[in-house]
PAFI-211803 format. One record per residue (C-alpha): x, y, z; residue number from 1; residue in three letters. Coordinates in steps of 0.02 Angstrom, whole numbers. Layout:
R   east  north     up resi resn
R      X      Y      Z  NUM  Ala
...
***
This chain:
R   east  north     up resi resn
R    556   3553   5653    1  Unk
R    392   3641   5593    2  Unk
R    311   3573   5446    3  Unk
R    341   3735   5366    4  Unk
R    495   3778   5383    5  Unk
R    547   3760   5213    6  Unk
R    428   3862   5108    7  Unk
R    433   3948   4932    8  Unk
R    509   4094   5029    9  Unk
R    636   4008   5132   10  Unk
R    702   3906   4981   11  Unk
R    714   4070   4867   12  Unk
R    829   4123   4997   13  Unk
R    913   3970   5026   14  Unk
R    960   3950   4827   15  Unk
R   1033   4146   4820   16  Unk
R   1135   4117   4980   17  Unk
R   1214   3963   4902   18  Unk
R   1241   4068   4742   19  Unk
R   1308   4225   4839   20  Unk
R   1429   4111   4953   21  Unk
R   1460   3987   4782   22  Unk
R   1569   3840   4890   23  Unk
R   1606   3780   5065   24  Unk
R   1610   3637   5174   25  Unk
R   1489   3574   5287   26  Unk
R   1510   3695   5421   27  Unk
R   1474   3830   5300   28  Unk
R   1331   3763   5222   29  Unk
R   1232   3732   5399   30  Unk
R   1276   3934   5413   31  Unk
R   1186   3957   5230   32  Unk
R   1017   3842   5319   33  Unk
R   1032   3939   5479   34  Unk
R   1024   4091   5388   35  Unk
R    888   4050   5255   36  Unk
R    791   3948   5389   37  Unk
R    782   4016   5544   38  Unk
R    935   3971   5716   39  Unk
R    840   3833   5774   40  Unk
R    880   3728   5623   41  Unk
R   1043   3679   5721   42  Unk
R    909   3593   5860   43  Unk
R    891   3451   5712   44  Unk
R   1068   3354   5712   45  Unk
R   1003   3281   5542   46  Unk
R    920   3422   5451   47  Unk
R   1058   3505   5370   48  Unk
R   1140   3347   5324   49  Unk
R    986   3289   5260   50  Unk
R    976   3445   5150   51  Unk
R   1138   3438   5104   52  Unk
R   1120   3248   5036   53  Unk
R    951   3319   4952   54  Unk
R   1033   3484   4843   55  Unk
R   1143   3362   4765   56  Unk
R   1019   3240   4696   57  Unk
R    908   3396   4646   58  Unk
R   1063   3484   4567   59  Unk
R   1048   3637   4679   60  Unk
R   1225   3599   4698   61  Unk
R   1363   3490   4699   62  Unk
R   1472   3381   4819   63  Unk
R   1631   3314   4826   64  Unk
R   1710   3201   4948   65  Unk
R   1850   3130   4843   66  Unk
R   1960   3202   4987   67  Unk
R   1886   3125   5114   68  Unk
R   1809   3310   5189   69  Unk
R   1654   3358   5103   70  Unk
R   1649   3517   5003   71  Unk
R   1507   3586   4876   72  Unk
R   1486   3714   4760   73  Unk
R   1349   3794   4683   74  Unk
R   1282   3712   4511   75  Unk
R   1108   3804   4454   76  Unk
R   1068   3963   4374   77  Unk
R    898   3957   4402   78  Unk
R    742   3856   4418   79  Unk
R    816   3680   4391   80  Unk
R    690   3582   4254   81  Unk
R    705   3416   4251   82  Unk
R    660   3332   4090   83  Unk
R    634   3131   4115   84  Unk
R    482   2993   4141   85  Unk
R    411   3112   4292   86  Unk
R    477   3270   4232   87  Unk
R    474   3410   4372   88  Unk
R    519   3576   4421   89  Unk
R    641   3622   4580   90  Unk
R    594   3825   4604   91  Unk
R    724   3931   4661   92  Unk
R    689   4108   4591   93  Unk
R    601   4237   4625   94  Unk
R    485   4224   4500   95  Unk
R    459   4055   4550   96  Unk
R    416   4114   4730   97  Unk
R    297   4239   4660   98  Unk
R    196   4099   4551   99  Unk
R    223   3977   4680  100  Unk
R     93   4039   4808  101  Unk
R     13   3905   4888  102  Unk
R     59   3748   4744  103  Unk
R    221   3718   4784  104  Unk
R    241   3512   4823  105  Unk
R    358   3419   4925  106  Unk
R    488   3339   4790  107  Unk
R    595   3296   4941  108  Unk
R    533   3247   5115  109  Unk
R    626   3187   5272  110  Unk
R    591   3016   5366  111  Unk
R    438   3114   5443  112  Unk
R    376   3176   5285  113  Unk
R    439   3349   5311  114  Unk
R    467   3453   5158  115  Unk
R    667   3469   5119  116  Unk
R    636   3525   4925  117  Unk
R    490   3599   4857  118  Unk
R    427   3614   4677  119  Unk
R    302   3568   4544  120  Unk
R    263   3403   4465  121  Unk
R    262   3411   4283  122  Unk
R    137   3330   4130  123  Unk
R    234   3214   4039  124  Unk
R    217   3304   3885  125  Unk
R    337   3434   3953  126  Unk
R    484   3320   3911  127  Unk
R    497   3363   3735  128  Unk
R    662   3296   3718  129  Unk
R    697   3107   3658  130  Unk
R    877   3143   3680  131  Unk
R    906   3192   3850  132  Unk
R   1036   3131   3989  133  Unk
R    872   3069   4134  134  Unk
R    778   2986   3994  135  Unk
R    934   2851   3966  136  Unk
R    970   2724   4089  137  Unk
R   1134   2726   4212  138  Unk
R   1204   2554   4124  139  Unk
R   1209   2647   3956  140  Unk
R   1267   2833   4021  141  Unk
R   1418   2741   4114  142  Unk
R   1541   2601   4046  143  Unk
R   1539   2426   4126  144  Unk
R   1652   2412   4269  145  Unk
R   1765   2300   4199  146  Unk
R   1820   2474   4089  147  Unk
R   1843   2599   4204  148  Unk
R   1894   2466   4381  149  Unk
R   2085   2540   4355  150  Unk
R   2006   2728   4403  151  Unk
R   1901   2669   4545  152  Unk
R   1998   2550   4643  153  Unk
R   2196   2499   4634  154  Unk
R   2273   2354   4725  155  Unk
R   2394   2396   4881  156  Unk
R   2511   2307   4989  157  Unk
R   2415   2213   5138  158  Unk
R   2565   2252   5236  159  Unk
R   2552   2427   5223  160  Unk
R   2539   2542   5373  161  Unk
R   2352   2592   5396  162  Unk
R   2326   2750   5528  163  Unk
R   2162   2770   5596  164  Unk
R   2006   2706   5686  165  Unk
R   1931   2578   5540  166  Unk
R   1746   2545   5517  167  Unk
R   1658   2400   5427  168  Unk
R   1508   2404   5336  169  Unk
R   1390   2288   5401  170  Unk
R   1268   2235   5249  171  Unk
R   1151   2144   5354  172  Unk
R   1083   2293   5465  173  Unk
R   1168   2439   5327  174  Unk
R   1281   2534   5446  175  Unk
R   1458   2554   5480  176  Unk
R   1537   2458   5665  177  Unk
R   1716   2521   5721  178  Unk
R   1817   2351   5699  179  Unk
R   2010   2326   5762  180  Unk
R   2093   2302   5575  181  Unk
R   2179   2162   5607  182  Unk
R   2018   2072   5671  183  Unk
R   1936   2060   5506  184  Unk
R   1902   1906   5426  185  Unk
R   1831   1855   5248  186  Unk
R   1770   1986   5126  187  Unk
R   1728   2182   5193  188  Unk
R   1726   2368   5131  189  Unk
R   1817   2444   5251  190  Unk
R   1847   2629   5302  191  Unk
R   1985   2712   5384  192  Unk
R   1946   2874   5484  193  Unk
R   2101   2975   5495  194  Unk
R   2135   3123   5608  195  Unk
R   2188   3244   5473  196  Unk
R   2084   3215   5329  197  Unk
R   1925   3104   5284  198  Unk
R   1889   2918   5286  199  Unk
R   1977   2816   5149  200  Unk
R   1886   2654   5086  201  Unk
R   1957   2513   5056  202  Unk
R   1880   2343   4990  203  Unk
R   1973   2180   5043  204  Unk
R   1970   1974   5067  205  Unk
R   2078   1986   5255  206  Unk
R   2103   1795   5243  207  Unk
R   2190   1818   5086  208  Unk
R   2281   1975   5116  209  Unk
R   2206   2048   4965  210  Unk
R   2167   2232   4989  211  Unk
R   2103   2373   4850  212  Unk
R   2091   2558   4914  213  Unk
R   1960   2630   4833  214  Unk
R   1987   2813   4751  215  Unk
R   1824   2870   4733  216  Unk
R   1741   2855   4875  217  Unk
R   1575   2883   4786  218  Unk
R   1583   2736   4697  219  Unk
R   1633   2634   4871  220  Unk
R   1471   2529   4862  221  Unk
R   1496   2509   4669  222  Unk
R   1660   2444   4682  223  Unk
R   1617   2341   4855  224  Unk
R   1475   2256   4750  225  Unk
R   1580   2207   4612  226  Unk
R   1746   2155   4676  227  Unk
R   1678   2081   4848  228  Unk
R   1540   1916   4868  229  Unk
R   1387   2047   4884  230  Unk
R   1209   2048   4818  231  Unk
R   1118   2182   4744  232  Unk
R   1044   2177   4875  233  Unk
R   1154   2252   5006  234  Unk
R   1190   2397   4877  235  Unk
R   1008   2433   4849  236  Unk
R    831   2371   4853  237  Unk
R    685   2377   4721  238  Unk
R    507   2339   4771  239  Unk
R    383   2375   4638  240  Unk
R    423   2560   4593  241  Unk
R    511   2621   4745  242  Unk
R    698   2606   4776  243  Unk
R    796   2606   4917  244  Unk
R    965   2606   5006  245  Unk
R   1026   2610   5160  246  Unk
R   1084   2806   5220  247  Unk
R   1243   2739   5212  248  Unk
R   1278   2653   5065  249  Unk
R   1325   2789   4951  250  Unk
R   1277   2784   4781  251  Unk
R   1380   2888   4603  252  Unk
R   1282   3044   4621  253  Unk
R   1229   3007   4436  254  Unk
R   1154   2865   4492  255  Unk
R   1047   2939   4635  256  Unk
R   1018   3089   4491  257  Unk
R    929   2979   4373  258  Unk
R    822   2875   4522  259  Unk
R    762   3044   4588  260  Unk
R    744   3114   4422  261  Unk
R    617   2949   4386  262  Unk
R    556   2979   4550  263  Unk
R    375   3036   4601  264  Unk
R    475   3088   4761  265  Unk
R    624   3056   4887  266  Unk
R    601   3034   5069  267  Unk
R    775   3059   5160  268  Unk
R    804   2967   5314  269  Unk
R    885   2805   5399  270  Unk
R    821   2720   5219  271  Unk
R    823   2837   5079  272  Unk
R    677   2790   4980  273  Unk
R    640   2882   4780  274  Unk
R    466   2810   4763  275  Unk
R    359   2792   4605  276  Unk
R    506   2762   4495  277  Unk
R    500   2726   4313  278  Unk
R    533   2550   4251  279  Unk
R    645   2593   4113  280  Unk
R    770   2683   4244  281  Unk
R    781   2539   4374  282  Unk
R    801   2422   4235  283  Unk
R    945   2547   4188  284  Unk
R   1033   2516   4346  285  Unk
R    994   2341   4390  286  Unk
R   1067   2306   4213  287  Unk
R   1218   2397   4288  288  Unk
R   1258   2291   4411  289  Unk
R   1194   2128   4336  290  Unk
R   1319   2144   4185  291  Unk
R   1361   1998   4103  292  Unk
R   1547   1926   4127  293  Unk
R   1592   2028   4263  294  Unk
R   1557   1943   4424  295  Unk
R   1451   1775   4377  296  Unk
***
């Protein structure tokens, strides 16, 4: 992949084809990259996933995969300002593209630096607002766990019937290992791959025959974290002001919102990595998932 292949131009384009086709799946949004980026984006397995994984924490658009299947459907308007600790600027018009000229930044880069978003870095006196939803941290924009637990997870029968080829996540080297079911022992997230539909998730203590299906799969790792023996650790990272998880261990897309939205910048790879992040929003999520009475 060039180191120009996404441009002021090409992302112009990109944003109005996601407006004119307004919701897909995947297969439809690698069309909408082949079209605004040239055919031999499809020569880069990991480009238009990568993409895909970076219009949702920009707000370009959003995704769903409560299904299972992924689907997405266009969000913006227009340029998308972002108003937080590092405010910024995602440009998508025309106008944009015509100012733009040679200033444009990488906001969003791939594992080999490689612009995926473009846009402008903003002074800090842009954010004018005191009020608004990137300048207040994830553990006060969400309730605790222990309030909304019921809509995340529910407990099943271990005895159920489970169809499909399952996966564990393995926390030590962050990726997921197909696993015969009945194999498991001790504490895992599991998912099931099924044939006609996406993976379920489901977090349980096999020794115990204790099982939870999880019904938001964004909230997977969340829920993992809280009901199983994990560390922060295994969700996410923090060193200094960079933060970073594992490609996949899936985070609320609020979550990932407000990190990029603190962000200098995102780099999207094997480790996705939103570096130069305020203090005030990683204190926001640790406090999340260090809140008092729930696990300790």
């Amino acid at each position: 992949m060039s180191s120009d292949r996404i441009n002021p131009f090409s992302q112009s384009s990109f944003a109005a084809l996601l407006r004119y086709f307004q919701h897909g799946d995947f297969t439809c949004f690698s069309r909408i990259c082949e079209l605004a980026f040239g055919p031999h984006v499809t020569t880069d397995s990991y480009f238009c996933a990568n993409l895909l994984f970076a219009a949702q924490v920009c707000g370009l658009c959003e995704v769903s995969t409560e299904t299972g299947a992924t689907r997405w459907w266009v969000a913006h308007q227009g340029d998308i300002l972002i108003r937080s600790g590092n405010p910024k600027l995602i440009g998508l018009t025309p106008d944009w593209l015509a100012a733009a000229d040679n200033s444009a930044l990488p906001l969003v880069t791939d594992s080999q630096m490689r612009p995926l978003v473009l846009g402008s870095r903003l002074p800090a006196e842009c954010d004018t607002s005191t009020s608004q939803v990137f300048t207040t941290g994830f553990n006060c924009l969400i309730p605790p766990f222990k309030d909304i637990e019921r809509q995340l997870c529910t407990e099943v029968a271990f005895t159920d019937d489970i169809v499909g080829q399952a996966e564990v996540y393995r926390t030590a080297v962050g990726h997921w290992d197909p696993v015969p079911l009945d194999a498991l022992t001790g504490a895992q997230l599991v998912r099931i791959r099924r044939e006609y539909s996406g993976p379920a998730y489901y977090a349980q203590y096999s020794d115990l025959r204790i099982r939870f299906q999880i019904t938001q799969p964004d909230w997977a790792f969340v829920v993992a974290y809280f009901l199983l023996p994990w560390r922060l650790s295994d969700v996410l990272q923090v060193e200094e002001t960079t933060v970073s998880t594992h490609r996949a261990a899936r985070l609320p897309p609020m979550m990932s919102r407000l990190l990029f939205a603190a962000a200098d910048s995102l780099r999207v790879g094997p480790i996705v990595r939103y570096e130069g992040v305020d203090l005030n929003a990683i204190d926001g999520v640790r406090g999340y998932f260090e809140q008092a009475g729930v696990r300790q």
